[in-house]
LUMVEXDO-719134 format. One record per residue (C-alpha): residue number from 1; chain; x, y, z. Coordinates in pm, 1 decimal, decimal comma. Layout:
+-----+-------+----------+----------+----------+
!   n ! chain !        X !        Y !        Z !
+-----+-------+----------+----------+----------+
! NUM !     A !        X !        Y !        Z !
...
+-----+-------+----------+----------+----------+
// end
This chain:
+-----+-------+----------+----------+----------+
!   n ! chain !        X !        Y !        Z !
+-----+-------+----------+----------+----------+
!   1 !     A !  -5254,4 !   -713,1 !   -229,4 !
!   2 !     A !  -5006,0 !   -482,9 !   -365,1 !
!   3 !     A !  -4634,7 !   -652,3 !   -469,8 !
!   4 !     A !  -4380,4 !   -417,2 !   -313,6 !
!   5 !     A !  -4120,3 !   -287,4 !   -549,2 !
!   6 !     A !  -3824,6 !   -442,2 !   -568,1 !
!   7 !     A !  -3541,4 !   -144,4 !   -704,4 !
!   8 !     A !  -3218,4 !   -253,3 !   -856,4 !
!   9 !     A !  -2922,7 !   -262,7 !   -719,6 !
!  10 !     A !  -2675,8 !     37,7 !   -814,9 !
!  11 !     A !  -2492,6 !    -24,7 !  -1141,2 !
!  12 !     A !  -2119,8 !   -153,1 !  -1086,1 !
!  13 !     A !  -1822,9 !     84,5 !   -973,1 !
!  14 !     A !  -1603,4 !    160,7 !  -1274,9 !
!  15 !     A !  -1300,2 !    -80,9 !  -1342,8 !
!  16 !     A !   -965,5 !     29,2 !  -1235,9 !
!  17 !     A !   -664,1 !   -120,0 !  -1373,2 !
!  18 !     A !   -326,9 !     -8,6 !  -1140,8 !
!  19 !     A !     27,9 !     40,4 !  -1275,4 !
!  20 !     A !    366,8 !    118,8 !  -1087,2 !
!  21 !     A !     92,1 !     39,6 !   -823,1 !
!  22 !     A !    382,1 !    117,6 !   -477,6 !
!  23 !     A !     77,6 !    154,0 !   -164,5 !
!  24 !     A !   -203,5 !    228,3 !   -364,1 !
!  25 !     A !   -178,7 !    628,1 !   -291,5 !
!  26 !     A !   -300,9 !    691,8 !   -614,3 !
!  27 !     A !   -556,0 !    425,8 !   -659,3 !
!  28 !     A !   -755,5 !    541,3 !   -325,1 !
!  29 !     A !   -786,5 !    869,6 !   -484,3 !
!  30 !     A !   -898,7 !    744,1 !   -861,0 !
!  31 !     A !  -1132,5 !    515,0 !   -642,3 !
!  32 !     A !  -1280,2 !    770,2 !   -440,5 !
!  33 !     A !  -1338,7 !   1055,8 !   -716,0 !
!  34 !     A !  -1487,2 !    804,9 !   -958,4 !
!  35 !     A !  -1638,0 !    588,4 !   -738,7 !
!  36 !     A !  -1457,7 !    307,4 !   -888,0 !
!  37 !     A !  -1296,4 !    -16,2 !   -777,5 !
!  38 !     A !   -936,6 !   -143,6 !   -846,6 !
!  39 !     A !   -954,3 !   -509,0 !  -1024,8 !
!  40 !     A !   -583,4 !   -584,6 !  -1116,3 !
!  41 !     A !   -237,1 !   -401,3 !  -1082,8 !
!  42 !     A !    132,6 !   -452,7 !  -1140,0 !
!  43 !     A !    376,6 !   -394,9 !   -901,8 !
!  44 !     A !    712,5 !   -597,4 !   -880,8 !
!  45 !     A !    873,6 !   -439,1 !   -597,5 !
!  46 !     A !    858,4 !   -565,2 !   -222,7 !
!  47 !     A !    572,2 !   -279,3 !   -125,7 !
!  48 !     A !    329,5 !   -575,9 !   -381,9 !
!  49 !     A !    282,2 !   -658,5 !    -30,1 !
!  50 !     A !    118,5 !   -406,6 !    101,3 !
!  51 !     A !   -101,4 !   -353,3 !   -216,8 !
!  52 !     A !   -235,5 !   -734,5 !   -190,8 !
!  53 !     A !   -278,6 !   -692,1 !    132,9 !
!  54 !     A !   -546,9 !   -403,0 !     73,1 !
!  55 !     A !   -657,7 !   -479,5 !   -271,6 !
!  56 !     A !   -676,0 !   -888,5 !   -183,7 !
!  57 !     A !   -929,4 !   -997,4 !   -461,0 !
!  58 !     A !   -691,9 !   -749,5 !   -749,6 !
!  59 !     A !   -403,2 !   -982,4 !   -920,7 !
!  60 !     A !    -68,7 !   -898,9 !   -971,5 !
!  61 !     A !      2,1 !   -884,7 !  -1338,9 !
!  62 !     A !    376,2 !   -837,6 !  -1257,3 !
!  63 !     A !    637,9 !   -708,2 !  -1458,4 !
!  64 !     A !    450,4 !   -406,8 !  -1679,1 !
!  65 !     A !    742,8 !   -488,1 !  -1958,7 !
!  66 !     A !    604,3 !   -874,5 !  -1950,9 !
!  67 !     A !    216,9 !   -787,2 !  -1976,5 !
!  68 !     A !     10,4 !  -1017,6 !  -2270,1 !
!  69 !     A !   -213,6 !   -728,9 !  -2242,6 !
!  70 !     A !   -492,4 !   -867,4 !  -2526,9 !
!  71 !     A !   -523,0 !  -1121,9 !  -2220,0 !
!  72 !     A !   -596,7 !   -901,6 !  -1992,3 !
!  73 !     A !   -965,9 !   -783,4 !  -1846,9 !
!  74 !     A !  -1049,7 !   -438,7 !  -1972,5 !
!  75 !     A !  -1090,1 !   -103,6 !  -1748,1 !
!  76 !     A !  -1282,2 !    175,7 !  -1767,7 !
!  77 !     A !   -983,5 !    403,6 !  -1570,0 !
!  78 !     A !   -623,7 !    317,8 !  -1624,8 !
!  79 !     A !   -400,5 !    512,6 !  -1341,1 !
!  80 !     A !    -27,3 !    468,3 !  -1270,4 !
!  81 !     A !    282,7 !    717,3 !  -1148,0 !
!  82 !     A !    578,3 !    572,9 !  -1421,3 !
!  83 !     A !    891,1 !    564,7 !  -1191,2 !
!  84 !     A !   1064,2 !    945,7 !  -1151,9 !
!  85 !     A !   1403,0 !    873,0 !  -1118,2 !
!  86 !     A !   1518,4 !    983,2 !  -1472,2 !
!  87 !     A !   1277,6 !   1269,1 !  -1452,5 !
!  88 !     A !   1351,6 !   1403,6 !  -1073,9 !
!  89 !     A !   1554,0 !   1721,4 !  -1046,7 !
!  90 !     A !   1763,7 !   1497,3 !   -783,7 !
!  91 !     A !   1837,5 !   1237,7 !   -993,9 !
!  92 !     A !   2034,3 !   1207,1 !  -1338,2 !
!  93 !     A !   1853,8 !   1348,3 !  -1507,5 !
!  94 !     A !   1811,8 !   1091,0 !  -1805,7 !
!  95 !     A !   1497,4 !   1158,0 !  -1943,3 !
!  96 !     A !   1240,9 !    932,0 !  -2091,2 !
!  97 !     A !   1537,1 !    757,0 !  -2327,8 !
!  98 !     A !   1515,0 !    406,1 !  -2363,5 !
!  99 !     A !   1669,3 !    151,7 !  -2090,3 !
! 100 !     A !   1583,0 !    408,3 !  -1778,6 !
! 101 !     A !   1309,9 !    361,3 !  -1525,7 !
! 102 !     A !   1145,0 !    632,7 !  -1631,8 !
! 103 !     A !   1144,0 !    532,5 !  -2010,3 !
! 104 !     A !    871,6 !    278,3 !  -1859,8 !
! 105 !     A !    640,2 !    494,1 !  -1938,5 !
! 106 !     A !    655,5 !    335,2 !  -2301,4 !
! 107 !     A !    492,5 !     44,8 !  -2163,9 !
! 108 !     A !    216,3 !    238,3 !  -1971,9 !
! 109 !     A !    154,7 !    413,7 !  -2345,9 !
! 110 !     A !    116,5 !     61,9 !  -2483,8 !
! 111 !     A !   -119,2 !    -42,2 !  -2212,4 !
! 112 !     A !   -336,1 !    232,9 !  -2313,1 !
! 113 !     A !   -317,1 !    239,7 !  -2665,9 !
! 114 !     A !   -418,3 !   -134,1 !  -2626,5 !
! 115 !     A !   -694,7 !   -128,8 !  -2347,2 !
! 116 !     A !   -856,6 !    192,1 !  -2436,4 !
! 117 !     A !   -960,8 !    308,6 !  -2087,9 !
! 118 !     A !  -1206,6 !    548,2 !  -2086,8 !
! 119 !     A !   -937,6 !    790,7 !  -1830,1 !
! 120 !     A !   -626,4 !    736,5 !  -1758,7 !
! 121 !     A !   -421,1 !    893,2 !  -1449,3 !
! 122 !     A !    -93,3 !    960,7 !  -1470,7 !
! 123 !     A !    110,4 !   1121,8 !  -1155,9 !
! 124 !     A !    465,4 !   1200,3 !  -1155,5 !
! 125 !     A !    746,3 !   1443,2 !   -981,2 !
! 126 !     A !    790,4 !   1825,9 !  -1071,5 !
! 127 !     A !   1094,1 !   1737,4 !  -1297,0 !
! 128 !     A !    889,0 !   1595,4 !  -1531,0 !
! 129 !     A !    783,4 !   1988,1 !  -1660,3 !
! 130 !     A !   1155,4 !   2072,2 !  -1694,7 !
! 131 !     A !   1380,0 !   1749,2 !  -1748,1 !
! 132 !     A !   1399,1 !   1719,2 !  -2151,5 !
! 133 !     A !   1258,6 !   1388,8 !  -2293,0 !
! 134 !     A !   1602,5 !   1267,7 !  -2449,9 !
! 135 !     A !   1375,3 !   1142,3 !  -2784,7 !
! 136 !     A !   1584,9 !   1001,3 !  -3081,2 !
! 137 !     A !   1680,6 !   1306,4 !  -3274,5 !
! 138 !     A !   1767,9 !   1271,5 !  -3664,7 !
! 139 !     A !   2079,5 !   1228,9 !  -3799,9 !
! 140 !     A !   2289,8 !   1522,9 !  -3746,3 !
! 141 !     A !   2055,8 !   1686,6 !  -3458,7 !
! 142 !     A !   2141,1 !   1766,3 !  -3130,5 !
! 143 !     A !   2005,8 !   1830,2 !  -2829,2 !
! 144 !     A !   2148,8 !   2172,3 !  -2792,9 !
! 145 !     A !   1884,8 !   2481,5 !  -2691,7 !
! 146 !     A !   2038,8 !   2760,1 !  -2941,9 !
! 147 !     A !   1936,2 !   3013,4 !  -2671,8 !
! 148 !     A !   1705,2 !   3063,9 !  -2387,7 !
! 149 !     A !   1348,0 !   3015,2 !  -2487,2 !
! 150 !     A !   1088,8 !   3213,2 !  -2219,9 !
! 151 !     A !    637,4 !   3209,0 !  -2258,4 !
! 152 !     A !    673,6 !   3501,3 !  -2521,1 !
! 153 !     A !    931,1 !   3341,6 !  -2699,4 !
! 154 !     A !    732,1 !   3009,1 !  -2837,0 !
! 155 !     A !    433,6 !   3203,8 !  -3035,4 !
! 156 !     A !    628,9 !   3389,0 !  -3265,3 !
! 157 !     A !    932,8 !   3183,0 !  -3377,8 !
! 158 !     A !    955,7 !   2855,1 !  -3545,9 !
! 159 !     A !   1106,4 !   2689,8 !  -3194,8 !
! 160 !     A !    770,5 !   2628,4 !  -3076,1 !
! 161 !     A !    603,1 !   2402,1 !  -3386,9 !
! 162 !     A !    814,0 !   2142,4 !  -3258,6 !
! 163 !     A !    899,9 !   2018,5 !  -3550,7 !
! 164 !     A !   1282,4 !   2036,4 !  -3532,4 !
! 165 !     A !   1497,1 !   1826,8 !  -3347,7 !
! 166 !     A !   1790,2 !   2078,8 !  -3199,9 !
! 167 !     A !   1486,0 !   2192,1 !  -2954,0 !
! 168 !     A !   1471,8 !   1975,0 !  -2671,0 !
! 169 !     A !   1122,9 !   1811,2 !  -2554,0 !
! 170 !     A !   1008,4 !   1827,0 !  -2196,3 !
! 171 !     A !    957,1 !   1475,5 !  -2052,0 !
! 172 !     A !    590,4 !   1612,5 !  -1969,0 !
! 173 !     A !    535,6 !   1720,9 !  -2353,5 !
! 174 !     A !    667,0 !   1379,9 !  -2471,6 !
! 175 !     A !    371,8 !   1256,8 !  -2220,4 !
! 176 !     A !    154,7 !   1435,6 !  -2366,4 !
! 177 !     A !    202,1 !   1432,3 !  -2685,3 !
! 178 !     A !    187,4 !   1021,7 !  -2650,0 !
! 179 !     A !   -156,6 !   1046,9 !  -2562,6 !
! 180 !     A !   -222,9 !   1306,9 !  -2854,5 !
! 181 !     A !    -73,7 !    991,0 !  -3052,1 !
! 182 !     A !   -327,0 !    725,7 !  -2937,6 !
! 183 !     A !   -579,7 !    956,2 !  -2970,7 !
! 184 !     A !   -656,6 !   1093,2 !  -2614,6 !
! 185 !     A !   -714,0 !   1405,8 !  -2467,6 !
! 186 !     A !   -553,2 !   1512,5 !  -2143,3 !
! 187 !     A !   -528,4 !   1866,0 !  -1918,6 !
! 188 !     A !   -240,0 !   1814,8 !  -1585,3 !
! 189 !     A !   -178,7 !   2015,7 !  -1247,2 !
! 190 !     A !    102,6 !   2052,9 !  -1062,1 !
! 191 !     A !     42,8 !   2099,9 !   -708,3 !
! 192 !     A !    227,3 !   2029,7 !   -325,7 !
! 193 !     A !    125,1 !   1860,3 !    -61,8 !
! 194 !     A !     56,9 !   2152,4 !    164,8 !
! 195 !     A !   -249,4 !   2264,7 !    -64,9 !
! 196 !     A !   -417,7 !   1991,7 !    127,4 !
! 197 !     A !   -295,7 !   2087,6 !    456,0 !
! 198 !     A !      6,3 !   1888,3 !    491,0 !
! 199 !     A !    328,7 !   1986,9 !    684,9 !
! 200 !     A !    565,6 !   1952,0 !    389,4 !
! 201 !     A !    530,1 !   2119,1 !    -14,9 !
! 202 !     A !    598,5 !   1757,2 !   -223,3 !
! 203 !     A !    502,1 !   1871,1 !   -559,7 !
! 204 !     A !    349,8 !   1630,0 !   -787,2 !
! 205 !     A !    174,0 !   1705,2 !  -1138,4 !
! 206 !     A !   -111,9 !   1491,3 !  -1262,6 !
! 207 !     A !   -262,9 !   1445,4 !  -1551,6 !
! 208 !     A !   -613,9 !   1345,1 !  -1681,8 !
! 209 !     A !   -680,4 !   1216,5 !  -1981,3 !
! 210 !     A !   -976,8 !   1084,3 !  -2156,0 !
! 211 !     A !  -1083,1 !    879,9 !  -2475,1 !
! 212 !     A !  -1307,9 !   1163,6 !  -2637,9 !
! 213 !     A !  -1432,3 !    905,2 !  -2803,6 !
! 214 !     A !  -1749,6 !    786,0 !  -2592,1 !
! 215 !     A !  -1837,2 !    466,8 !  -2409,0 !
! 216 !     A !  -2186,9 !    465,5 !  -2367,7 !
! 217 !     A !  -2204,2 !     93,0 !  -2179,4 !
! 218 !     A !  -1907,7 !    238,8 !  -1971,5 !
! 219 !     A !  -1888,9 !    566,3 !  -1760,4 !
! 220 !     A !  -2190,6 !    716,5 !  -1954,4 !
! 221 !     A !  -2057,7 !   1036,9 !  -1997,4 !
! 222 !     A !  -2328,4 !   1178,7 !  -2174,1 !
! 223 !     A !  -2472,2 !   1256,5 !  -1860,3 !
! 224 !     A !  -2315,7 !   1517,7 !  -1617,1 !
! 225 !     A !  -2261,4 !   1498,1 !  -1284,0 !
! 226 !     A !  -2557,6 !   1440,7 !  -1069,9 !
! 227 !     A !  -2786,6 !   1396,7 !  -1438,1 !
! 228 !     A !  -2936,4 !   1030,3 !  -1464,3 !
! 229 !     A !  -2804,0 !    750,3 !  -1649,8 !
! 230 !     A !  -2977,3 !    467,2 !  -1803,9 !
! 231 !     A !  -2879,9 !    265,3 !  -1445,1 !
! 232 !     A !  -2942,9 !    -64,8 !  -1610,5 !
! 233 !     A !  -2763,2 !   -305,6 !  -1379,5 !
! 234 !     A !  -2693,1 !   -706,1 !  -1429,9 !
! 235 !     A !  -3035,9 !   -788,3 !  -1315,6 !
! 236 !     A !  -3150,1 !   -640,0 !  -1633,7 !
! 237 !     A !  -3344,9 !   -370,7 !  -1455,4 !
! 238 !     A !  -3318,1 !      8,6 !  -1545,6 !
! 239 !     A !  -3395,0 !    297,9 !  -1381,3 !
! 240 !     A !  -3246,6 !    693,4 !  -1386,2 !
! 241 !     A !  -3011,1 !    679,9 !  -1105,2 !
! 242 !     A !  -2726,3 !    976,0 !  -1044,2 !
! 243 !     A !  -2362,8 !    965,3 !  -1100,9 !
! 244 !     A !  -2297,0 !   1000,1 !   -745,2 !
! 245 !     A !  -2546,6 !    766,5 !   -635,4 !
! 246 !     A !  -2269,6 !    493,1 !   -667,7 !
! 247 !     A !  -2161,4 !    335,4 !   -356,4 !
! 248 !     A !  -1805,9 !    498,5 !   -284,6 !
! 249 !     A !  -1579,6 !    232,9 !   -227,5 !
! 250 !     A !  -1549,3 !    185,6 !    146,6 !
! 251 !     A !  -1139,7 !    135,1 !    121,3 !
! 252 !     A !  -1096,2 !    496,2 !     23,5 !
! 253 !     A !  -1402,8 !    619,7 !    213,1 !
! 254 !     A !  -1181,3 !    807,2 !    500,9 !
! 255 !     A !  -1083,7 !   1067,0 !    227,5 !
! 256 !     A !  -1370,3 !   1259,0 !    240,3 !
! 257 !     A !  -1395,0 !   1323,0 !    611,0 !
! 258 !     A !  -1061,2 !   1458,1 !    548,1 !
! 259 !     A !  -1118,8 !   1668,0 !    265,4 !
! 260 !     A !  -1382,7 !   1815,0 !    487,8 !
! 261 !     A !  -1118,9 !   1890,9 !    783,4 !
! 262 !     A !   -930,1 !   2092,6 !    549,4 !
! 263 !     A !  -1160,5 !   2381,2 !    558,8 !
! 264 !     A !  -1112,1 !   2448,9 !    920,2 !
! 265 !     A !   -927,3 !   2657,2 !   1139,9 !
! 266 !     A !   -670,4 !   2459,3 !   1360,6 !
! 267 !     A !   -432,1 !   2664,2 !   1648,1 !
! 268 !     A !   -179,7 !   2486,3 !   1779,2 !
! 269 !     A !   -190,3 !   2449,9 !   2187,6 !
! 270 !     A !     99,8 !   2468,7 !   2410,4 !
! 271 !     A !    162,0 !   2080,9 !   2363,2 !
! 272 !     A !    251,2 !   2092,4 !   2001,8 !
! 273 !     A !    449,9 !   2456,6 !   2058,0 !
! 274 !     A !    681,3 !   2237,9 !   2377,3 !
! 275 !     A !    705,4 !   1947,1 !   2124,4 !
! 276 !     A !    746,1 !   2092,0 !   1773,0 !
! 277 !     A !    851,5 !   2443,6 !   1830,6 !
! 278 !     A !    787,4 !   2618,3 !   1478,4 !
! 279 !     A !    625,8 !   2355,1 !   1299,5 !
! 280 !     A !    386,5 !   2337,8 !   1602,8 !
! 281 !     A !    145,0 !   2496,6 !   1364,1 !
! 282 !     A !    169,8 !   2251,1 !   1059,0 !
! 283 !     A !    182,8 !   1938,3 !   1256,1 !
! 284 !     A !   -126,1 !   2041,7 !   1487,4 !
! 285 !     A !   -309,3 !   2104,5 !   1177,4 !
! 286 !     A !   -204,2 !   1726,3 !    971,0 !
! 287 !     A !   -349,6 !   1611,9 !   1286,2 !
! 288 !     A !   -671,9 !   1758,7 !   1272,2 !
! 289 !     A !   -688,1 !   1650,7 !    911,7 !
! 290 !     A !   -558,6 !   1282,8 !    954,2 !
! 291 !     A !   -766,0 !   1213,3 !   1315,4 !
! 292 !     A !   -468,2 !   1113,3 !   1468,2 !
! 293 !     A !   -168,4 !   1275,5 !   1705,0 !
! 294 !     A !    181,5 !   1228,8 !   1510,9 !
! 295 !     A !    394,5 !    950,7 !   1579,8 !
! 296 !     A !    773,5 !    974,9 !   1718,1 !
! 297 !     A !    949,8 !   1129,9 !   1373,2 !
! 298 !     A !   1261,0 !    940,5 !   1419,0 !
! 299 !     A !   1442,9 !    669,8 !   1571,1 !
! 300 !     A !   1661,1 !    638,1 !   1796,7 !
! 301 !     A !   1921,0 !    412,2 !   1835,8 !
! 302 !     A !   2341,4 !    335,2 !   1827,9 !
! 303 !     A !   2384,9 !    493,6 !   1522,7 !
! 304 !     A !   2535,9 !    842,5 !   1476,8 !
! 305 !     A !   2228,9 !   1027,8 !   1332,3 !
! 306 !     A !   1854,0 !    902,5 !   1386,6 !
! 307 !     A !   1659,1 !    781,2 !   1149,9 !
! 308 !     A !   1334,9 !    885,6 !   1041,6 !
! 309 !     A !   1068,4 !    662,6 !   1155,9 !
! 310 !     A !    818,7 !    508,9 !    930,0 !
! 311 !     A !    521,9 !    571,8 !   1089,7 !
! 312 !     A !    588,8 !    910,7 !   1093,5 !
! 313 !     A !    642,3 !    917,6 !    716,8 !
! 314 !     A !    371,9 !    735,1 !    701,0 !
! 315 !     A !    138,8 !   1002,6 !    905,7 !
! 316 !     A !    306,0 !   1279,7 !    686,4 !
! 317 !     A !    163,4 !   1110,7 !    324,4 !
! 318 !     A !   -252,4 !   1115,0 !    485,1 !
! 319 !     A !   -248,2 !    747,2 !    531,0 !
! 320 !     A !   -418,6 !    545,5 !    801,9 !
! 321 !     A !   -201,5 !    394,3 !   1101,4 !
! 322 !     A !     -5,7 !     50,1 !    966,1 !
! 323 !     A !   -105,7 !    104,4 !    614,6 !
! 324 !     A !    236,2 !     62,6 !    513,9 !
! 325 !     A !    376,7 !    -30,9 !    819,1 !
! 326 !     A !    185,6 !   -338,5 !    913,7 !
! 327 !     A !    416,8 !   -611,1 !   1020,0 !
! 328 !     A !    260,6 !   -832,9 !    834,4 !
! 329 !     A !    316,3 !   -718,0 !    507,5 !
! 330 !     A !    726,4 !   -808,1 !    604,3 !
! 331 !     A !    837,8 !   -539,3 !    454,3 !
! 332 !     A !   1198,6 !   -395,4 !    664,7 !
! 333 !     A !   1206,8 !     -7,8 !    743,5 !
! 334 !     A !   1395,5 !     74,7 !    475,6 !
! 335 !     A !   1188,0 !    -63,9 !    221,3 !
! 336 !     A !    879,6 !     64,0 !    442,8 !
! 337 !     A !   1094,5 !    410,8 !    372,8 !
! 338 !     A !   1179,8 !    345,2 !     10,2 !
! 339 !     A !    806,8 !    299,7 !    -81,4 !
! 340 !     A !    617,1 !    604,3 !    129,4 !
! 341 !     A !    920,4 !    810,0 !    -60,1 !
! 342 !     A !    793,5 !    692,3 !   -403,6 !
! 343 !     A !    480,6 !    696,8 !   -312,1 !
! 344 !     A !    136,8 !    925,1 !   -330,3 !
! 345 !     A !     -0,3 !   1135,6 !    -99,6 !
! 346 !     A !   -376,2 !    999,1 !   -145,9 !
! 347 !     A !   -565,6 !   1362,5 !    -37,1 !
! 348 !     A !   -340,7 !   1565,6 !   -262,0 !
! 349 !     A !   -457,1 !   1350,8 !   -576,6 !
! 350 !     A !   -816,0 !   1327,2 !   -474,1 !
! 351 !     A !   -748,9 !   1733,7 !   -481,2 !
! 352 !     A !   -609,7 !   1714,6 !   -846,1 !
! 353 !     A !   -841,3 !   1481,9 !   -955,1 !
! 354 !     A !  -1149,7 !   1671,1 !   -846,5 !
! 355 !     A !   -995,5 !   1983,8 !   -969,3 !
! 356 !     A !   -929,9 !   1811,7 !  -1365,0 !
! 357 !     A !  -1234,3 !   1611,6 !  -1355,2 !
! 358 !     A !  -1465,6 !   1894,1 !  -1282,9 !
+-----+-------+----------+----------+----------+
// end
């Protein structure tokens, strides 16, 4: 009699290591283009919460300026949005400098220049093409532009070799040339949220960047997408199996259905025209997309203006009902607010992602 063949099991998902981790917005999109699985993050605000609560079996390393990170298990995909605030046209303002939240992104550099991730992910706020980096300059530099620089402008004169202090670096170019320094390669979009369908433009730019060095026992990126790979799993047994024949991670699974929702024609109906008037178009279509009729946008209460409503902001960034707003997680509504504002809009990086990746 014949033994039946017993096949392998698929090799493992990718490693993901999380920083400036907020809901997870970005991680459900890293997870879901690269098939890949989330095994630590840091996060020290009160939304650490809701990121255990949906990543129970990743750690907390904590404080990203605190991290021992020779002790810490390697990844194959490093992702993380470095906080905006000194970058955002709305804030100050302050650049990258030292001693702001958004010089943090130091520490993210260090992380990689010490884990060596085969890709990192990096998302941040529009600002970070135009606010200037605020880098040390030389002794008797400034940071003054001697006169407006436009595209034709860099080419020709010395201004765009970079070598002189006097002309101020973009926060996005001091990014990116980090990476350039530890030896990575990266390309970025900047895109808003309504590319995906939603009712509202929230730019964000991403970048991609990869070790061009390669990691054969890794990713395997000697084979393309859809080309076999050795497939040799931890029972020792190896077979050709696809790229995509990984199992996609079941916590970011939704995205695709509404990726595919995207590509179809929505009208609004005479309920969403009584109820939303001239947005009656956007919101009907988020709803199509999402699977699920929009919540109350504010509440109401004693106070002299309403308030927006969580679960409405919630609805607005793609994510599923109670994601963030799960009682549970004890977070109050402003901090529920605090951390959908910082936060990612999950479908709109998948979008980048896919878009970079290739």
């Amino acid at each position: 009699m014949r033994e039946a063949q017993v096949l392998p099991s698929d090799p493992a998902p990718p490693r993901v290591g999380s920083l400036f981790s907020g809901y997870g917005g970005l991680d459900l999109a890293v997870e879901h283009v690269f098939h890949a699985q989330t095994i630590w993050f840091s996060e020290i605000s009160p939304v650490q919460h809701v990121f255990a609560h949906h990543w129970p079996d990743a750690p907390n390393l904590g404080d990203i300026t605190s991290v021992n990170w020779a002790g810490v298990e390697p990844v194959d995909i490093l992702c993380g949005g470095f906080p905006c605030q000194d970058v955002s046209t709305v804030g100050k303002m302050a650049g990258l400098a030292p001693g702001t939240r958004s010089g943090l992104w130091s520490y993210m550099a260090e992380a990689i220049d010490q884990l060596r991730p085969e890709f990192v992910v990096i998302e941040n706020v529009r600002g970070l093409l135009s606010a200037s980096a605020i880098r040390a300059t030389p002794e008797g530099g400034n940071n003054a532009t001697p006169h407006p620089a436009t595209l034709r402008d860099l080419e020709p004169g010395y201004w765009g070799l970079g070598d002189d202090a006097t002309r101020p670096l973009r926060a996005a170019g001091a990014v990116l040339g980090d990476l350039a320094d530890i030896g990575y390669d990266a390309q970025w979009i900047g895109l808003p949220a309504s590319t995906v369908g939603a009712p509202h433009p929230r730019f964000r730019v991403f970048i991609l960047a990869h070790d061009p060095v390669p990691h054969p026992a890794r990713l395997r990126r000697g084979a393309g997408r859809g080309e076999p790979g050795s497939g040799e799993s931890t029972s020792r047994h190896d077979r050709a199996l696809a790229s995509d024949h990984r199992h996609r991670i079941e916590r970011a699974g939704w995205l695709g259905g509404m990726e595919a929702r995207t590509r179809d024609v929505v009208v609004a109906d005479r309920r969403h025209t009584r109820r939303w008037g001239r947005y009656a178009d956007a919101i009907a279509r988020w709803e199509h997309i999402t699977g699920r009729q929009a919540p109350a946008p504010t509440i109401l209460n004693d106070t002299p203006r309403p308030r927006p409503a969580p679960e409405f902001v919630e609805w607005l960034m793609g994510l599923p009902s109670g994601w963030v707003t799960d009682p549970t997680d004890l977070l109050t509504a402003n901090q529920q607010l605090a951390a959908l504002g910082n936060g990612v809009l999950p479908l709109q990086a998948r979008a980048a992602l896919q878009h970079l990746k290739g």
